[in-house]
Structures are given as structure tokens and as C-alpha cells.
C-alpha positions in Angstrom: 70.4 80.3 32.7 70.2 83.9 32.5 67.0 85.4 34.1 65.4 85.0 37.1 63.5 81.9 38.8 61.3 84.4 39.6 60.6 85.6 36.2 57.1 83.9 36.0 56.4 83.2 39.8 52.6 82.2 40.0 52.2 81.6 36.1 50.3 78.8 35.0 51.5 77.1 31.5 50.5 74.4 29.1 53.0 73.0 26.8 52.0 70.7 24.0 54.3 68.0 22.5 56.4 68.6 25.2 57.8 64.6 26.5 60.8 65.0 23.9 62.9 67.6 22.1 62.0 71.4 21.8 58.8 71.0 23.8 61.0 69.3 26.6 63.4 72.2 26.9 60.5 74.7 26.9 58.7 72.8 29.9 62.0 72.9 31.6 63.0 76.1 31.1 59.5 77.7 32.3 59.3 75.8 35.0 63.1 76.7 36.4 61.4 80.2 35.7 58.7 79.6 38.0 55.9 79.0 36.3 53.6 75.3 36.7 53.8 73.4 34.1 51.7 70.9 32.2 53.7 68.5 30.3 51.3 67.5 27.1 52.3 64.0 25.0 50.8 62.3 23.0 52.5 58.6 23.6 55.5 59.2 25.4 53.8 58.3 28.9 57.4 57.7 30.7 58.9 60.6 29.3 56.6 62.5 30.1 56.5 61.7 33.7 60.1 61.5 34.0 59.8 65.6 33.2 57.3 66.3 35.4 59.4 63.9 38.2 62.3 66.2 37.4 60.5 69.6 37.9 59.2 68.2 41.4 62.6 67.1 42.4 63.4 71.0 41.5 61.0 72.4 43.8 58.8 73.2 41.1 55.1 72.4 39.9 53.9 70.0 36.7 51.5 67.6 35.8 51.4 65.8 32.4 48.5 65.7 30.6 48.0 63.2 26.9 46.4 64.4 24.6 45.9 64.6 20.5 46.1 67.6 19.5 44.2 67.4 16.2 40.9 66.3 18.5 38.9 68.8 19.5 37.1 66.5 22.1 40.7 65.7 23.5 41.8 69.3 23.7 39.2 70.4 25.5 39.3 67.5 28.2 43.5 68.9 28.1 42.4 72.4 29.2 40.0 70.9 31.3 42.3 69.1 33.3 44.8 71.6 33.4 42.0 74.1 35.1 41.2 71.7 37.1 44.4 71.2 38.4 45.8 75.0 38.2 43.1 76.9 38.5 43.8 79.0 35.0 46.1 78.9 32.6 48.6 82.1 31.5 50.9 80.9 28.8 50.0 78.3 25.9 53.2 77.2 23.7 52.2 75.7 21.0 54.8 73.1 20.5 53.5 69.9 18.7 54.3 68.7 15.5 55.0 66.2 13.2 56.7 65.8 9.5 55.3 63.1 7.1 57.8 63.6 4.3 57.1 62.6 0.6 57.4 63.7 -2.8 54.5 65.7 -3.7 53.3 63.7 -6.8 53.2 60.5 -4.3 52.3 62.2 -1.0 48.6 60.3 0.2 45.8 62.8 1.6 46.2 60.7 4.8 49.9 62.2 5.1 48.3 65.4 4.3 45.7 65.8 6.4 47.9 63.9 9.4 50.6 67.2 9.4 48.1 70.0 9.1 45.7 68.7 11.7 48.5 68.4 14.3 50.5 70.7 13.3 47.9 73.7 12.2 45.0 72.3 13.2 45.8 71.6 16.4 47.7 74.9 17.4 43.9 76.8 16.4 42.4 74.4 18.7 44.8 74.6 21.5 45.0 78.8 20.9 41.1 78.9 20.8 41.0 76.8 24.2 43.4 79.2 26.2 41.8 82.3 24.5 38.4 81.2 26.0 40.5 81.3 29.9 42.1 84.2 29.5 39.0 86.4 28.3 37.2 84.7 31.3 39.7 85.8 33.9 40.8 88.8 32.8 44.4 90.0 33.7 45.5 89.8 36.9 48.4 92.6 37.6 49.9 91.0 40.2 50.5 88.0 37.8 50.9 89.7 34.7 50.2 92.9 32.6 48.9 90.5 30.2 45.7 88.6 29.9 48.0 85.8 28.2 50.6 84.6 26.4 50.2 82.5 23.4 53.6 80.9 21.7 53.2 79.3 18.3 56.2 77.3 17.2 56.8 77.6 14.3 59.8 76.7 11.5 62.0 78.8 8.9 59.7 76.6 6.5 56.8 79.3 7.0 59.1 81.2 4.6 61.6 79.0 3.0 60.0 76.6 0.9 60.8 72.7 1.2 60.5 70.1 -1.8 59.0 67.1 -0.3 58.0 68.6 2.4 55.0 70.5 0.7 52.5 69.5 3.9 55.1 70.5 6.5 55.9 73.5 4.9 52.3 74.3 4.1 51.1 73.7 8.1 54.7 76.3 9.3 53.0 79.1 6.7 49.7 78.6 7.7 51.0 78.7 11.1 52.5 82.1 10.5 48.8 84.1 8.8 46.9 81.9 12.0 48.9 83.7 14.5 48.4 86.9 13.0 45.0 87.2 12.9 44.7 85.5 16.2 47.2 88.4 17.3 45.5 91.1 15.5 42.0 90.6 17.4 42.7 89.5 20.7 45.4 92.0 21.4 42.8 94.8 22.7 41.9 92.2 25.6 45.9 92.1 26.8 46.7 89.1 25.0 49.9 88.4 23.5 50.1 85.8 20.7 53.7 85.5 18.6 55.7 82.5 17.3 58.9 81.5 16.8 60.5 79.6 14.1 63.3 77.4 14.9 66.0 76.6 12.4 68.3 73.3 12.1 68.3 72.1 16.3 69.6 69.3 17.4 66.5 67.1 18.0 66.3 63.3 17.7 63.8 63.7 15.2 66.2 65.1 12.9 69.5 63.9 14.0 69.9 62.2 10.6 70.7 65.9 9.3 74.0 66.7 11.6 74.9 63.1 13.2 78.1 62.5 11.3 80.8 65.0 10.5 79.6 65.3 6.7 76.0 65.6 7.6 76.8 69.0 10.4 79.3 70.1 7.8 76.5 70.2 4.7 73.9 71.5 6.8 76.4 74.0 8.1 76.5 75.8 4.5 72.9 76.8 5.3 73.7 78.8 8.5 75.9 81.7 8.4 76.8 81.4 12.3 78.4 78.3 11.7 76.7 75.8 14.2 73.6 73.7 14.7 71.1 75.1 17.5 70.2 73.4 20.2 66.8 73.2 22.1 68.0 75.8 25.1 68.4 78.3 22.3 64.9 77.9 21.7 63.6 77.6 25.1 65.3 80.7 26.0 63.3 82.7 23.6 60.1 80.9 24.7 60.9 82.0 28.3 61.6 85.7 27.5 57.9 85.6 24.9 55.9 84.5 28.2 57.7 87.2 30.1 56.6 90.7 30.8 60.3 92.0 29.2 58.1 91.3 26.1 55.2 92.6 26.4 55.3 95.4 23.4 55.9 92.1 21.4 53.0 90.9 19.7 52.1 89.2 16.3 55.5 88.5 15.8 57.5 85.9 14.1 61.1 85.5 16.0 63.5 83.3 14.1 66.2 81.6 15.9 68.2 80.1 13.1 71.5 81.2 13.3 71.0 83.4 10.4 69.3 80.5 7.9 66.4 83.2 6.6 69.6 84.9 5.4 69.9 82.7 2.3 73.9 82.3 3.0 73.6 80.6 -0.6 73.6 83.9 -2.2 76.8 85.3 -0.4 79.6 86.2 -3.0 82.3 84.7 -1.7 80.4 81.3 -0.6 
């Protein structure tokens, strides 16, 4: 890693969907920074401790915490227990998520309703929670310039659309106006809120898309830089968002695609 295990010494953080994948490697990655860390899941019990076994084994600080994140009632007892257990909370990465794919004409409101309310739902719920704490305490200079530090994960599918993927799509572009607004009025209180929008990574979720050499190679043609991400390159960014080194960063979108939002279809020469 490249910065400093000192980088968020005495920061308090809550990831959500964080027992697997992207979430994982965010948890990880803030805690080697030195921040606590509560590991959210949703049924991933083992893996979840397994992380938070890890962290401890590190020298470092986590709890894990389950939780829907669509539930209001279960969100709040999340930040609850994460008070409880830290005292406050400085950074919120919205991580989890979910894909319910179908074609549009055939996709049920139960798939509908099951991907916004995790995956948009859920991140106003969870932002709206840590907002509350960070008003409360105030920022703490010694800790950070910042009140807090909200992290939305997003996907390149807030701006590229996706056939058969209308509700995923639709919960990534809400995701993007949400953390906007969020941005836009709590940024006089100190409080940093920004997302970023992964493209192709090499999760297990989607491991169908670059498993075999003529999968990577067809979903290469969508990236200009020529390789599949991986969930460091995504952690990385989280890190340096929940930093100070950001801090003149705020209602942004970053994309970490490997060039994807370029449209490489449209190059000349292919």
C-alpha cells in the first residue's frame, strides 16, 4: 500500500456490505489505515468475522455488525451498536448492493423494489444515520478537519445505461442526484459526501463476465486500459475520500473504470 497506517489514526468507520468483494477490500484497506472498523453483512456471518479476526490479528480494531440495509428499524439498531461500541462514527461507505437482472417487459415489482431499497434506499438511510452523529459531535480537529466523510458507491451504470438491468441502473443514477443534494446541504457543517463508481472488478458476483479467456477478452473492448480492476483499485480511492488529502473534494463522482465512461466503442480505429 502506498499511504500511511497513520492516515486515519483514531477514525471511526462503518462499512456496509462489507463480508465479500468491494466492501471487503474497503474494510481492509481502512483499517491497515488506522481507522476501526465495523464490518456490516447481511448473511455472510463467517465472513464476516473472519474479517474482523483478520484486522485484530493486524493490530487493528473491528466489530461486525448484520444488518438490512433497506430497514430502517435495522439501520438504526446498526448505528446504534456501532456508537455503542466506538463512541462516534467518522466515515460511512456506502457499499451494499445487489443486481436482480431481467428484461424490463418481464421484470416483477418485487425485483424492483428489492434493488432500489438496498441499493438507494438503503444508502439514504445509512447517509441519514451518520449525518445525525456527525452534526451531534461536531468536528474534532485533532481527528479530522471534517465533521465526516460519507462514501457512496456507486457504478459507471449512473451514466451508462444497461438493458436488462433498468432497476440496477436506475438505483446507480439515483445514487448519483442523492449524493448531491446530500453534499450540497450538509457541506457548510464540514461534511464531506462523494461517491465513486466502480467499473468491470473482479468480484465473485460477476466473475461470469471475465472468468474465461473469451469472457476478459470481450469485456476488455469496453475498457481502453486494457485490464479488469480489481477491488484494491477501489479501496485505494475509498481510503484517499475518507482522508484529509481530500478534503476540497466534495459532491463528486470519482470513476475508477479504466477509462469505461470513455465509450472506447466510438474510437476510429477500434
Amino acid at each position: 500500500m502506498s499511504y500511511s497506517p497513520y492516515l486515519l489514526k483514531g477514525q471511526k468507520a462503518l462499512v456496509t456490505g462489507a463480508s465479500s468483494g468491494i466492501g471487503e477490500a474497503i474494510a481492509r484497506h481502512l483499517a491497515a489505515s488506522g481507522a476501526a472498523v465495523a464490518i456490516n453483512y447481511h448473511s455472510e456471518a463467517e465472513e464476516a468475522q473472519k474479517i474482523v479476526d483478520d484486522i485484530k490479528v493486524a493490530n487493528g480494531e473491528a466489530i461486525s455488525i448484520q444488518a438490512d440495509v433497506s430497514k430502517e428499524d435495522q439501520v438504526k439498531a446498526m448505528f446504534s451498536q456501532t456508537l455503542k461500541q466506538f463512541g462516534t462514527i467518522d466515515i460511512l461507505v456506502n457499499n451494499a448492493g445487489l443486481q436482480k437482472d431481467s428484461p424490463f417487459i418481464e421484470m416483477s415489482l418485487d425485483q424492483w423494489n428489492a434493488v432500489i431499497g438496498v441499493n438507494l434506499t438503503g444508502q439514504f438511510l445509512c447517509a441519514r444515520e451518520a449525518a445525525k452523529e456527525f452534526l451531534r459531535r461536531g468536528v474534532k480537529p485533532d481527528i479530522s478537519c471534517a465533521a465526516g466523510k460519507i462514501i457512496c458507491i456507486s457504478s459507471v451504470h449512473e451514466i451508462i445505461p444497461w438493458a436488462g438491468h433498468v432497476n440496477y441502473a436506475t438505483s446507480k443514477g439515483g445514487i448519483n442526484m442523492m449524493m448531491r443534494s446530500i453534499a450540497q446541504e450538509l457541506a457548510p457543517h464540514k461534511i464531506r459526501v462523494n461517491s465513486i463508481a466502480p467499473g468491470a472488478i473482479k468480484t465473485p458476483i460477476n466473475k461470469s463476465a471475465w472468468e474465461t479467456p473469451e469472457a476478459e477478452a470481450k469485456l476488455l473492448k469496453l475498457i481502453p486500459a486494457k485490464r479488469v480492476g480489481n477491488v484494491e483499485d477501489i479501496a485505494k480511492a475509498a481510503v484517499w475520500l475518507a482522508s484529509d488529502d481530500s478534503d476540497y473534494v466534495n459532491g463528486e463522482t470519482l470513476f475508477v473504470d479504466g477509462g469505461m465512461t470513455l465509450y472506447p466503442g466510438f474510437t476510429q480505429n477500434g
